[in-house]
C-alpha positions in Angstrom: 6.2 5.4 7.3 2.9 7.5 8.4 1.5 4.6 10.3 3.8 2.4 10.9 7.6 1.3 12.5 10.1 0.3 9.6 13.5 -1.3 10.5 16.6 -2.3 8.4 17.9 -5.3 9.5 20.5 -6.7 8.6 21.7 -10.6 9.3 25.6 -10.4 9.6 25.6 -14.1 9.9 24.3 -14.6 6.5 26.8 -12.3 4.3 25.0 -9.4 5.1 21.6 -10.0 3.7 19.3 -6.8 4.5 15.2 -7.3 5.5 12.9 -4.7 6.3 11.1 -5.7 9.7 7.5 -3.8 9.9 5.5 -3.6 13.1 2.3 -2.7 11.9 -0.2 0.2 13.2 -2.6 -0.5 15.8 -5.4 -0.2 13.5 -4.7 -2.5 10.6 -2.9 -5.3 13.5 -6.9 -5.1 14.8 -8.5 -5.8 11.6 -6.0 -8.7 11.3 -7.1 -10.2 14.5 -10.5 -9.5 14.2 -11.2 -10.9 11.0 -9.3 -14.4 12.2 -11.3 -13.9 15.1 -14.4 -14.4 12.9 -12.8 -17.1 10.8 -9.5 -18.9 11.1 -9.3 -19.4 7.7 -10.1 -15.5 6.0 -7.3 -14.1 4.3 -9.5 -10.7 4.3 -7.7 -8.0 6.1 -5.4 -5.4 4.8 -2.6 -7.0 5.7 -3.7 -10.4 4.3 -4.7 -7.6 0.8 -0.5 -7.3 0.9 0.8 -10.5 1.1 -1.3 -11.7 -1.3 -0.2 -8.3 -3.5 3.4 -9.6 -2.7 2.9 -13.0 -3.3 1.6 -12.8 -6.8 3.1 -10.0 -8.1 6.5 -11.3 -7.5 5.6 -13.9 -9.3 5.5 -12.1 -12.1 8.3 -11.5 -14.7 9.4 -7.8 -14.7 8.0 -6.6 -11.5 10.0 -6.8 -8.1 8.6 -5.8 -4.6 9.0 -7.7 -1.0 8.7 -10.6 -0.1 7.1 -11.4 3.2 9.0 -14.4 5.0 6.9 -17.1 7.3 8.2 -17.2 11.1 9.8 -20.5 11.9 7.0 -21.1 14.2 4.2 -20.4 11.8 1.6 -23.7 11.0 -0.8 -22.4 9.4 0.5 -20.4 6.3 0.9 -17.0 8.2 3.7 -14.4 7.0 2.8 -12.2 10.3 3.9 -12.6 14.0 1.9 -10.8 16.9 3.7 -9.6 19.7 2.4 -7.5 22.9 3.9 -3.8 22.0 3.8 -0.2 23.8 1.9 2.1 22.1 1.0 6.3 22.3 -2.4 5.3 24.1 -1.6 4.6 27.7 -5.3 3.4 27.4 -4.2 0.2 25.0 -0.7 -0.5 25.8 0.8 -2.8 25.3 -1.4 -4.1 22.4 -1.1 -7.2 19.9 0.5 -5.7 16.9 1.4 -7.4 13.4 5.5 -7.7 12.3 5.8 -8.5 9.6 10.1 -9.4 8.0 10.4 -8.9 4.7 13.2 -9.0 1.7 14.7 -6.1 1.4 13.9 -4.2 -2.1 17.0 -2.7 -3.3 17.4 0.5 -5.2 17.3 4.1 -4.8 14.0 5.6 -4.7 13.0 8.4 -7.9 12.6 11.0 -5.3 16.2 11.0 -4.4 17.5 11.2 -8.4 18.7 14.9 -8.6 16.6 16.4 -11.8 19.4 17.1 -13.9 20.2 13.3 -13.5 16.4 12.0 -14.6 16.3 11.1 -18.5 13.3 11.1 -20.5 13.6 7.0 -20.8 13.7 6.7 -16.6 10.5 8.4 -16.7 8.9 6.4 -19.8 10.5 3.0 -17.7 8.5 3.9 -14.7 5.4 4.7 -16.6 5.9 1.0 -18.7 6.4 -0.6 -14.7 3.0 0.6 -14.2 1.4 -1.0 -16.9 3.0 -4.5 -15.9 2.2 -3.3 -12.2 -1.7 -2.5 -13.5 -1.7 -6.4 -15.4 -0.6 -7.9 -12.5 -3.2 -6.9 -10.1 -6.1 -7.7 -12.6 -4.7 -11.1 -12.4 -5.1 -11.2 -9.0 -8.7 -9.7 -8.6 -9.2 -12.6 -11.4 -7.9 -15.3 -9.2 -8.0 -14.5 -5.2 -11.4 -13.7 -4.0 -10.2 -12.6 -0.5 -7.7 -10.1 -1.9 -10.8 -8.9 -3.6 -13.1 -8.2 -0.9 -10.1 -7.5 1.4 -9.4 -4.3 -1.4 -13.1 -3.3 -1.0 -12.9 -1.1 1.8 -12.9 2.2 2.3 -9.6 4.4 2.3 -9.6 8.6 2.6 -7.3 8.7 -0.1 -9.2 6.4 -2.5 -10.1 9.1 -5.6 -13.7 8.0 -5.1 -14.1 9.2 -1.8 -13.3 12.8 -3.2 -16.1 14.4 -2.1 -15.0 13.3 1.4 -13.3 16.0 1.6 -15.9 18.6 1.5 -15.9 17.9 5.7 -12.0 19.3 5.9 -13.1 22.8 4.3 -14.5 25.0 7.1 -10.6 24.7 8.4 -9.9 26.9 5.4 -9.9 30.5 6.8 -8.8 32.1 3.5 -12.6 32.6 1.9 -11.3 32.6 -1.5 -9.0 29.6 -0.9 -11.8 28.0 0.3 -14.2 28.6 -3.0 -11.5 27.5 -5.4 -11.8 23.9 -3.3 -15.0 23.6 -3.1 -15.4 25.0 -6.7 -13.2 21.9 -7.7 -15.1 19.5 -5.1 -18.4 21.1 -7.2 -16.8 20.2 -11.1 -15.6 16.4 -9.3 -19.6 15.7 -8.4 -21.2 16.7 -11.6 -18.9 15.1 -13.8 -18.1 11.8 -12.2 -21.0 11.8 -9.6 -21.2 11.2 -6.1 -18.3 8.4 -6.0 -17.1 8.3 -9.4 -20.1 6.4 -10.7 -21.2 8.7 -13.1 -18.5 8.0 -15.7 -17.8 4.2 -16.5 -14.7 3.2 -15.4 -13.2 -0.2 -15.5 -12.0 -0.9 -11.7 -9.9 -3.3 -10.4 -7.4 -3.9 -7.5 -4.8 -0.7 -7.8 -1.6 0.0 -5.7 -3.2 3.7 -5.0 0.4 4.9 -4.4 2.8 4.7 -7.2 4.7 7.9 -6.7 8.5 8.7 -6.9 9.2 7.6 -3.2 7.9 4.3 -3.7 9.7 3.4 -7.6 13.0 2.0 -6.8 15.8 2.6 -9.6 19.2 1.3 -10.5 21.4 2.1 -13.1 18.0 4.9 -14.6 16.1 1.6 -15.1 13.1 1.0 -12.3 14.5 -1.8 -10.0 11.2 -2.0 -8.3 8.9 -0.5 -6.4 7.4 -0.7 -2.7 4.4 -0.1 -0.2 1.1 -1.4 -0.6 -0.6 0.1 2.3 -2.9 2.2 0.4 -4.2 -0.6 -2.1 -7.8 -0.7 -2.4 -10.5 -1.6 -5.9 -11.6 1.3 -7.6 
């Protein structure tokens, strides 16, 4: 993970049944706490945006990710546990972070399938897993009103915020490097305007990070796929 710590665990005591246990960054374990802070009932933080993801989307036939699992001491319908951690910042550790156990997702990820062993048909699988992926999520912006405001928010890598990353180009020392980015930057604002606007797109609540780490497959069919973190509307 970039942000976070991802373990494997795995309960010996229960025929070897693997979990992935996630202690969450100090950044989105704040916007968990803050916004039940402000209301003990919101379900509007990034982290509330994935269990909900979770939640429905395993619901749904042909599409398999985790599964977050309530601690036996949870009361209120909370998948998270907060514990006092050690973090990089001497300034803020120990700090309240979000873990978070969750079913393991088996499978090997597309990355890791050599290219003489990826067919055609594994490729057109994963791009059909999308499309029930992509159904899924509008059902959910059609039913959960916090997983829609919680997937309003702004994210770097969001393709709307583009433009964004105009700021990044003076660390470009190569001149004409530099001009073929900002060239593109240039053809990005006039044809879809400042944030995408310009053209009318329909928008919705997307993963924002289906790439070959993240699609699971077994056998050359898709088995599933993982990480939510970068979900957002657009």
């Amino acid at each position: 993970s970039y942000d976070d710590n991802n373990y494997l665990v795995t309960d010996a005591a229960n025929g070897g049944t693997k979990y992935l246990a996630k202690v969450h960054n100090g950044v989105e374990s704040l916007d968990y706490l803050n916004k039940r802070a402000s209301s003990s009932s919101s379900r509007t933080s990034v982290i509330d945006l994935q269990n909900a993801v979770f939640s429905h989307i395993n619901a749904v036939d042909g599409v398999t990710t985790s599964a977050p699992i309530p601690p036996t001491h949870a009361d209120d319908g909370a998948v998270v546990s907060l514990h006092d951690l050690p973090v990089m910042s001497s300034a803020h550790s120990p700090s309240k972070l979000v873990v978070r156990l969750l079913t393991w997702v088996p499978g090997v990820p597309l990355s890791s399938v050599p290219s003489t062993s990826l067919s055609a048909e594994t490729l057109a699988d994963a791009g059909a897993y999308l499309g029930r992926l992509r159904r899924a999520l509008d059902d959910l912006a059609e039913t959960n009103a916090d997983a829609v405001q919680a997937s309003k928010r702004y994210h770097v890598w969001d393709g709307r915020n583009t433009l964004d990353l105009r700021n990044f180009t003076q660390y470009i020392a190569d001149e004409d490097r530099r001009g073929l980015v900002t060239s593109v930057l240039d053809a990005f604002r006039d044809t879809f305007g400042k944030d995408g606007s310009k053209v009318d797109f329909p928008t919705g609540i997307l993963m924002g990070d289906y790439n070959d780490a993240n699609i699971l497959t077994d056998g050359g069919k898709v088995s599933g796929v993982i990480d939510f973190g970068d979900s957002v509307h657009r």
